[in-house]
N, C-alpha and C positions, 0 to 999 in steps of 0.2 A: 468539383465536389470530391472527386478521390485524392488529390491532392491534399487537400484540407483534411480527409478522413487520416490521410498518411500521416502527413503530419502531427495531426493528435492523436495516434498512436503513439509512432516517436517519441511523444512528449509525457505522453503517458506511461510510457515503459521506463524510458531515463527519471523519470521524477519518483516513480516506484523504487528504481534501482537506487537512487540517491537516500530517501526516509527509509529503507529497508538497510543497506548499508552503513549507514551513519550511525544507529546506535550499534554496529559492531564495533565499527573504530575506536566508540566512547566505551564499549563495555569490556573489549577485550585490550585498549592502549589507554588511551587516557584518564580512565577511572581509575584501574591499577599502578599506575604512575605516578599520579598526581596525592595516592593515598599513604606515599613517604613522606608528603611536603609536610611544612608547619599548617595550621589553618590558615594563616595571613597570606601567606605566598599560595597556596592552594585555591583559595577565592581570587587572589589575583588575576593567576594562571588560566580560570576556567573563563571567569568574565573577558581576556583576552579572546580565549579559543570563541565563547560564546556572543560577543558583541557584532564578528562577522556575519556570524553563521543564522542569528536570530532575522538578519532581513532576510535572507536568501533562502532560510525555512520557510517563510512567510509566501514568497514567490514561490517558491517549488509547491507545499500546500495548496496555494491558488492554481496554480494552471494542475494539478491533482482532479481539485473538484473541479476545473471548467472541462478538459478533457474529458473526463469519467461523464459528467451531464452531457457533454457532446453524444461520446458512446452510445450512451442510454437513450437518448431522444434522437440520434440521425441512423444510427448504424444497427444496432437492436433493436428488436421488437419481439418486447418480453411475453407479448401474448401467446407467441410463437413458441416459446423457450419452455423445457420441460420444468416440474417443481423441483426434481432436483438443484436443476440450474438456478432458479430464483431462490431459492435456499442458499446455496453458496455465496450468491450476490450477496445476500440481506448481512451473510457472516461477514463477506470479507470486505464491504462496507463499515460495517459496525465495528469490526478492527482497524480497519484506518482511518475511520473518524478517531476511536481510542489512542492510534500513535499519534496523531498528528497534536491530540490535546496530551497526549505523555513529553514527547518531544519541544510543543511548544514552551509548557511550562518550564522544562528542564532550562531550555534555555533563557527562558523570559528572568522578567526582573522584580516581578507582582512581590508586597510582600505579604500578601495573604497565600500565598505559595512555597512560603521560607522551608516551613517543616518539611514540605516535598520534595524541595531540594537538599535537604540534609540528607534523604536517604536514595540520597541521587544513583548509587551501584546500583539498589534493590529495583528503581522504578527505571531505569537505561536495559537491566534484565528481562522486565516484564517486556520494555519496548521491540525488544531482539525477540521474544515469545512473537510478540504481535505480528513485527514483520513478518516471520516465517510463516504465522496463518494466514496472512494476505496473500502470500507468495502462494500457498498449498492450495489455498480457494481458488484465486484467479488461473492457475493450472489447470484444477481439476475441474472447473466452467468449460476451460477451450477443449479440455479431450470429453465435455461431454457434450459442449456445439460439435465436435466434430464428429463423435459418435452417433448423432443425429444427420448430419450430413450425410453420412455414409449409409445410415437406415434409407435415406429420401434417394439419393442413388439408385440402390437398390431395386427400388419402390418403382423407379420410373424407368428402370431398365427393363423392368420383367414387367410392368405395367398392362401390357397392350396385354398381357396372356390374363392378364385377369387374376394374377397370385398373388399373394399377400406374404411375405417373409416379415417373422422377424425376430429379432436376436435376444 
């Protein structure tokens, strides 16, 4: 079992770091790059970059949400967790569900999604937003499971005297 937890950490972390990074690439290289091309050669170029990348989104996405439900259902136990903490979750769920549908779209091929990709800069900017509020929430969760930790410490050292500290 801590193997397996290890593991969908790892996988957790790299797959974060992958959808958090990628729209940098695309917002700070490849959008301003590709925005000298003609249109022809510019749609070329991107369906190049994006015909890779659209399965391997797809995978990283996936083991996203299977790692994150692992989290939540073997290793957390959110009854436990303060509301700060389930607040941050609820945020920094709801922005990776939002990059993961910014992202796929950018790269998808839908064409009920044409118009969204024309203003592909503007919505790769929002996705750089998103990441970094995923990245700020999932931070601010572990220094506040730990800040809790350290309360329970506390708690259990001084115990037996019968004191109650708290911060």
């Amino acid at each position: 079992m801590l193997y397996l937890t290890l593991i969908m950490r790892w996988l957790h972390i790299l797959g974060a770091a992958i959808l958090v990074g990628a729209p940098f690439i695309m917002w700070l290289g490849i959008y301003p790059a590709t925005a000298k091309l003609p249109d022809d050669r510019r749609a070329e170029f991107l369906e190049a970059v994006n015909k890779p990348w659209r399965k391997f989104l797809g995978l990283v996405i996936l083991i996203q949400i299977v790692s994150g439900i692992y989290w939540l259902l073997v290793v957390e136990h959110m009854s436990h967790e303060p509301p700060i903490y389930q607040a941050l979750l609820g945020i920094k769920m709801l922005a990776a569900f939002a990059l993961f549908f910014v992202l796929s779209v950018l790269a998808g091929r839908a064409k009920a999604f044409d118009e969204f990709r024309r203003k592909a800069p503007m919505w790769i900017g929002i996705a750089v937003a998103l990441g970094i509020l995923t990245v700020i929430c999932a931070s601010s969760m572990r220094i506040v499971n730990l800040h809790r930790r350290e309360v329970q410490l506390l708690h259990v050292e001084i115990g037996h005297a019968s004191m109650t500290i708290s911060k």
